[in-house]
N, C-alpha and C positions, 0 to 999 in steps of 0.2 A: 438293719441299718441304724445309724443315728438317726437321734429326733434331728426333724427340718429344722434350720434356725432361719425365720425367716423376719427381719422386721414389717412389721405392721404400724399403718398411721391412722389411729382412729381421725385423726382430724382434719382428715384430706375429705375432699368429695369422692373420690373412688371409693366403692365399696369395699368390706375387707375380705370378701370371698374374689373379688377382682384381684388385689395384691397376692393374696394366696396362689389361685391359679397363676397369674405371668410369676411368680417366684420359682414354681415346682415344673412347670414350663419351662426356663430359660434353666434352669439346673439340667434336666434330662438335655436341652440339644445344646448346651456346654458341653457335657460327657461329666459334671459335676452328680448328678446319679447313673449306676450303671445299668445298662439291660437287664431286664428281668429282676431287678430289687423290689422286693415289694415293700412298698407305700404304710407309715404307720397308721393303725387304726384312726377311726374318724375319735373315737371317744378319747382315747391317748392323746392325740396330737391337740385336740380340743381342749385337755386338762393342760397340756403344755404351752400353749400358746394363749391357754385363758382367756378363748372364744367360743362358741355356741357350735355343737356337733350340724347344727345346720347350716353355717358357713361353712364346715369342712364338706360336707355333702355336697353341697353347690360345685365348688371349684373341683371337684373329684369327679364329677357326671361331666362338666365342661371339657376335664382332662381325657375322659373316656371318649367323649363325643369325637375329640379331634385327636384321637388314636393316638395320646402320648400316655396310655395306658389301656390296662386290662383288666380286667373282672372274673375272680374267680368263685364263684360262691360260698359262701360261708368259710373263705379262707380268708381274702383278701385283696387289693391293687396292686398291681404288677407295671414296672416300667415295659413298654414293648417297645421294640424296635422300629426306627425310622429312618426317613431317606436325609440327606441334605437340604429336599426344598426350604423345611421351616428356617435353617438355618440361616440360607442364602436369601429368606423374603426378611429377616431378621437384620442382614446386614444391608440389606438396600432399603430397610425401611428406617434404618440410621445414618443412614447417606445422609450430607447437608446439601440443601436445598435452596440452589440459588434463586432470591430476588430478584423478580422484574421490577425493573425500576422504570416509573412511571411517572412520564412527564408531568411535568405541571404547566400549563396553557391557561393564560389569564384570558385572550383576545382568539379564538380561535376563526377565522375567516375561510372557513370552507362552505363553496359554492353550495353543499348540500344540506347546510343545516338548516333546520324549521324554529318556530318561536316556537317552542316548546310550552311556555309558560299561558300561551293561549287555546292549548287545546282543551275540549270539551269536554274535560275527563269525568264531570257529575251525566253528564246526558248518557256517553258512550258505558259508561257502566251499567245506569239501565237499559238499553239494548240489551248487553252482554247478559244482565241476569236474566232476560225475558228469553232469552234464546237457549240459556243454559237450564233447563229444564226437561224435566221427564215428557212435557208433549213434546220435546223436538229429538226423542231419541232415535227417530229414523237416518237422524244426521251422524248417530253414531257409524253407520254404515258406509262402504265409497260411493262415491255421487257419480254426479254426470262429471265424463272427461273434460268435457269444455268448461268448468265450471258450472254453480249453479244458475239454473234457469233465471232464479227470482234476481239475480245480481244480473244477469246479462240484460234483461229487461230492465231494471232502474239504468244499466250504464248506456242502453240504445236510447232511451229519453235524455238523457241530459247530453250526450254528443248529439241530438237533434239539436236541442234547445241552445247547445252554449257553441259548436263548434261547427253547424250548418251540417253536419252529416246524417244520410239516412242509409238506417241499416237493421238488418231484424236481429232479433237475439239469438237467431240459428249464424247469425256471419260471427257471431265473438267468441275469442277463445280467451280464458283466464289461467292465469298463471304466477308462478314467488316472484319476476324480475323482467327485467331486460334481457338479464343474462341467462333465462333459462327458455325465454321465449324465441328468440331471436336463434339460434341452430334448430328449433323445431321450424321455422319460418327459411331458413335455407336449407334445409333437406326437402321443404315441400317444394321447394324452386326447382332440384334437380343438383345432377351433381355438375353441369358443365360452368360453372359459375363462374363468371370473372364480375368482380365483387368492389366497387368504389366507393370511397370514406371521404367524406369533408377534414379538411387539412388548413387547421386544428379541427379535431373534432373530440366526440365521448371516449376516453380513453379506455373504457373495459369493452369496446367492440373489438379492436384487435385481436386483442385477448383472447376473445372471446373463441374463435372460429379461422379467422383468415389473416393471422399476424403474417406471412410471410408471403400471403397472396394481392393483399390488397391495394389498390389504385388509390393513390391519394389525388383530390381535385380539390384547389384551391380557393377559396373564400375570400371574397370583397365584402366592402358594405354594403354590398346590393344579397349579397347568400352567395350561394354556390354557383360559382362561375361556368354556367352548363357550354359553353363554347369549350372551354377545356374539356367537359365530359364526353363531349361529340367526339375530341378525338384521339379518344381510347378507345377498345376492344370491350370495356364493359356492359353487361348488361343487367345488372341489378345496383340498384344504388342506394345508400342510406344515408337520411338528410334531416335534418332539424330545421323546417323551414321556416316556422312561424319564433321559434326566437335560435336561432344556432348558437350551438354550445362548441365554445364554448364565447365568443366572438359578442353575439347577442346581434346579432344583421339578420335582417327579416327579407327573405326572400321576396323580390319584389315582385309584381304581375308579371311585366315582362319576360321574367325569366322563370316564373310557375308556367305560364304557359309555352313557353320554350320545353321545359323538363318533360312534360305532358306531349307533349309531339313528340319530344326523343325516343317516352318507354311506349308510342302507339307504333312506331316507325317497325318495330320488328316484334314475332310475339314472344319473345322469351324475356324480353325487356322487363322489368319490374320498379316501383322507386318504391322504397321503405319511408314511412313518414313517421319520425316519431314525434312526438307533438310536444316537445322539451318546454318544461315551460308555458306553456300556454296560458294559463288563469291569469297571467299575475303582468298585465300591460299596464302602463302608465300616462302612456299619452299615445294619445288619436284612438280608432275604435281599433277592436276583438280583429284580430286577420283571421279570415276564414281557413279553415285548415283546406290542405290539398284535394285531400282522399273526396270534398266534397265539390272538388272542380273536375275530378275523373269523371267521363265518359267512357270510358271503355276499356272501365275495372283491370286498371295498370295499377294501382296505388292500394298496398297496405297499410294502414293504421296502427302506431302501435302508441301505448300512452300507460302512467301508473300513476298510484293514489300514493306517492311517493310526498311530494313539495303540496298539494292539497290538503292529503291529510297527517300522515307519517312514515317515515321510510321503512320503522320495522312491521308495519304492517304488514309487505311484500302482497301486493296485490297489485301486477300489472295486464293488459289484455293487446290484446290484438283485432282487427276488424278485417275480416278477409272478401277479397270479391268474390259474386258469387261464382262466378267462373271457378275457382281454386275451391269450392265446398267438400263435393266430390272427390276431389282427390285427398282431401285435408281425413275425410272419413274413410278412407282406402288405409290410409298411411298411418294414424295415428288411433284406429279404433280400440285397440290395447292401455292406452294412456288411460293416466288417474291426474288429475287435476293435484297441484301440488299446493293449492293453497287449503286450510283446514275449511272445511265445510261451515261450522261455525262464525269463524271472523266470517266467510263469504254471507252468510245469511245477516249480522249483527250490520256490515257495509251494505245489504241491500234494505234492512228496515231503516237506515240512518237517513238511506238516500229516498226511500220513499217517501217520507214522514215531510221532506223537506229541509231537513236540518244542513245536508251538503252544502246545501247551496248558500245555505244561510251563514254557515262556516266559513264559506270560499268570501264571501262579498267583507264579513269583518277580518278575514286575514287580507285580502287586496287591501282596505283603510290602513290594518297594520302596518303589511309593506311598504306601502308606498309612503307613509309617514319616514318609514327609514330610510327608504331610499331617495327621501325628498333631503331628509336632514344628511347624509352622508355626502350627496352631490355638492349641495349648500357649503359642508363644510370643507372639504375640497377646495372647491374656485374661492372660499374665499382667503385662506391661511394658505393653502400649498397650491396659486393658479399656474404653475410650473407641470406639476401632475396631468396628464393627458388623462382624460377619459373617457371609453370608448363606452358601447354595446348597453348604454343608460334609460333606453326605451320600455326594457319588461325584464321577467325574472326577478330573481331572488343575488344577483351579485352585477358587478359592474369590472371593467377590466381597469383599470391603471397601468401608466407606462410611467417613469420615474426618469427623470435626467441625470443619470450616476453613472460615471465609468468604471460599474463593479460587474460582475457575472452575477445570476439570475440566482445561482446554488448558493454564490455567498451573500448576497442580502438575505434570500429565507433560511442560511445558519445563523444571522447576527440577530434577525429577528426570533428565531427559537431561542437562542441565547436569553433573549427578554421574554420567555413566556409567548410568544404571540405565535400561530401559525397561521403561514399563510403561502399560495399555491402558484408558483409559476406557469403560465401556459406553455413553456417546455416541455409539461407531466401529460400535455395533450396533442404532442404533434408526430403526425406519421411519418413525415418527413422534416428534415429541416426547413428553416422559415432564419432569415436574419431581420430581428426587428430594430427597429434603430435602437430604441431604448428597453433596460429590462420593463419586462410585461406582465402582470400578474392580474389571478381571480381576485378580487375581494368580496366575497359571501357576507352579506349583514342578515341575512334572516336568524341564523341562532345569536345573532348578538341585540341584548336590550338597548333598547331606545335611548336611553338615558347613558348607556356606555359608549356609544358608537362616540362619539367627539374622540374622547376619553382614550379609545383604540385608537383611533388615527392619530393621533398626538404621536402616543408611544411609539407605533412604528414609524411614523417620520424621524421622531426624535432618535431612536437608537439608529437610524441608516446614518442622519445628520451626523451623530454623533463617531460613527466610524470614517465617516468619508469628508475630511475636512475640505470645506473649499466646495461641498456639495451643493446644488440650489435651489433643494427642495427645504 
């Protein structure tokens, strides 16, 4: 054959045995060399190309490796025959490759974000290096299905200490979410379920499990309106009592102790407590959670280190009665605990040590500085804005006096950079509020921007809806 002409660029960062291979490469699956040519010597092609017989060597082993040749000894390289694939990963690998285009969000206001800028990140590192070491190579192995021991015991002390519940570290189960705990906690219910959701409520429980099954029961400022629940057919219920999400209405006595009769009244009854929120009240003291006013182990507990400590953590749990142990180990003795055994140990020496709690008490000052300044500015620039659910948590709801739809303020406020969440995105059924209704989340937004954010978005609604009178 002819010598290859191949250009070479010393002054690239590729090396020049790389150039050589993709040159003699892309010629054989062209058909630009045919089957069976053999390949000119490495010393020959070396003199002609006026590079080192050891770059020719390189890309000629590369070429044999990936069978776009062959080797015959003491004769020479041979083109061998190939199929299409190189050709067709050739042309898909020159395909153009559309761009995600990605938003840009100056004010984002969703109810899940954390102050980021105050997490612990010097302390939590050393944990992680003390755990990440050769004595704790047993961790390299699966652990206990429920989680680890040492973690279910830190989390049964501080649901003593912060939420009145008593429970031993054989009632909790650990797990990545909500969402991955919550169908292992209705399959241990059984399967005749008839299944009821607070309306508005957490919008990935549908989802989750019983989009097309479930019973919506409606929410006042007092929680969940259990006189409606009485009269449905359900018998398992999931409820945010201590702050409803997404609402922010604190289930009052009267009607915990109503719910509590309802799931004692028959035994297949259950009420799901998930404890939303809870750390983080602002005015009047801690409501005790449910599960620690049950008598007669009706009440699951479910709760995660989500809005405490960070949501990619995924470390949420469950507290089961003991009644349901038994079956919980019948049904699920096969399971592997889906959180990494690691984080689980690094969150149990954090929480030993005391540092949890010490973290909970300066994010509650954090918070509540925001949500004292956010209220504040509110009533006093826009006292037209209704605001509800301002008791605890991490967001407050807003209603707004605009006769626009709910989709088109949160497209004119994306238009400005800002996101922000209609409680539309939460409802199982319809609801007509008088005015549109929205989350407003200030935990991921800084202190010093929160004025700043609310401006903007008033400003741009203003600014579309003349004659508005916020």
């Amino acid at each position: 054959m002819d010598m290859l002409m191949f250009k070479l660029d010393n002054g690239t960062e590729k090396p020049l045995y790389e150039q050589l291979y993709n040159g003699i490469k892309d010629a054989i699956i062209q058909k630009q060399i045919e089957v069976g040519t053999k390949l000119p010597s490495k010393k020959k092609l070396a003199e002609f190309l006026n590079i080192s017989q050891t770059t020719i060597e390189i890309a000629y082993a590369q070429l044999m490796a990936e069978g776009y040749v062959a080797s015959k000894p003491r004769i020479g390289f041979f083109v061998e025959e190939i199929d299409e694939l190189p050709y067709i990963e050739k042309e898909l690998l020159n395909m153009p490759v559309g761009k995600v285009e990605k938003k840009i969000v100056q004010f984002d206001f969703h109810p899940g974000k954390i102050d980021a800028d105050s997490f612990p990140f010097s302390l939590w590192r050393k944990y992680a290096k003390n755990v990440y070491d050769i004595s704790s190579k047993e961790l390299l192995e699966i652990g206990d299905p429920q989680g680890e021991f040492a973690l279910r015991v830190e989390i049964a002390k501080y649901l003593y200490q912060s939420r009145g519940i008593v429970c031993s570290p054989e009632q909790i189960v650990i797990g990545s979410g909500t969402e991955q705990l919550l169908p292992m906690i209705l399959r241990l219910l059984g399967n005749d379920l008839k299944f009821a959701l607070e309306n508005p409520g957490y919008s990935a429980i549908p989802k989750i499990q019983m989009q097309n099954r479930a019973i919506p029961i409606p929410v006042d400022e007092n929680g969940l309106i259990v006189d409606e629940l009485e009269k449905t057919k359900a018998n398992i219920v999931y409820i945010t009592p201590s702050h409803q999400f997404p609402t922010g209405a604190v289930l009052s006595a009267t009607r915990r102790t109503q719910l509590l009769n309802w799931a004692a009244k028959d035994k297949s009854r259950y009420i799901i407590e998930d404890d939303y929120d809870s750390e983080f009240r602002y005015i009047g003291k801690p409501i005790p959670a449910l599960q620690g006013l049950d008598q007669n182990g009706k009440v699951i507990y479910l709760s995660t280190f989500t809005k405490s400590l960070m949501p990619s953590l995924r470390v949420a749990y469950f507290v089961l009665p003991s009644t349901l142990l038994q079956k919980y180990m019948e049904t699920f003795s096969f399971y592997t605990s889906t959180v990494p055994r690691f984080d689980q140990h690094i969150l149990a020496d954090f929480m030993r040590d005391g540092y949890f709690s010490k973290h909970l008490n300066r994010m509650r000052k954090i918070y509540r500085k925001k949500h004292e300044k956010l209220t504040r500015f509110l009533e006093t620039y826009y006292p037209d804005v209704i605001i509800t659910g301002d008791l605890a948590g991490m967001h407050i709801l807003i209603s707004v006096p605009l006769s626009i739809e709910e989709d088109q303020l949160k497209q004119i406020a994306a238009m400005n950079h800002i996101a922000i969440y209609p409680i539309s995105d939460y409802l199982l059924s319809p609801i007509d509020y008088q005015y549109p209704t929205f989350l407003l989340g200030f935990g991921g937004i800084p202190l010093d921007q929160i004025e700043k954010g609310i401006h903007q978005l008033m400003q741009c609604w203003n600014h579309e809806m003349s004659g508005g009178r916020i």
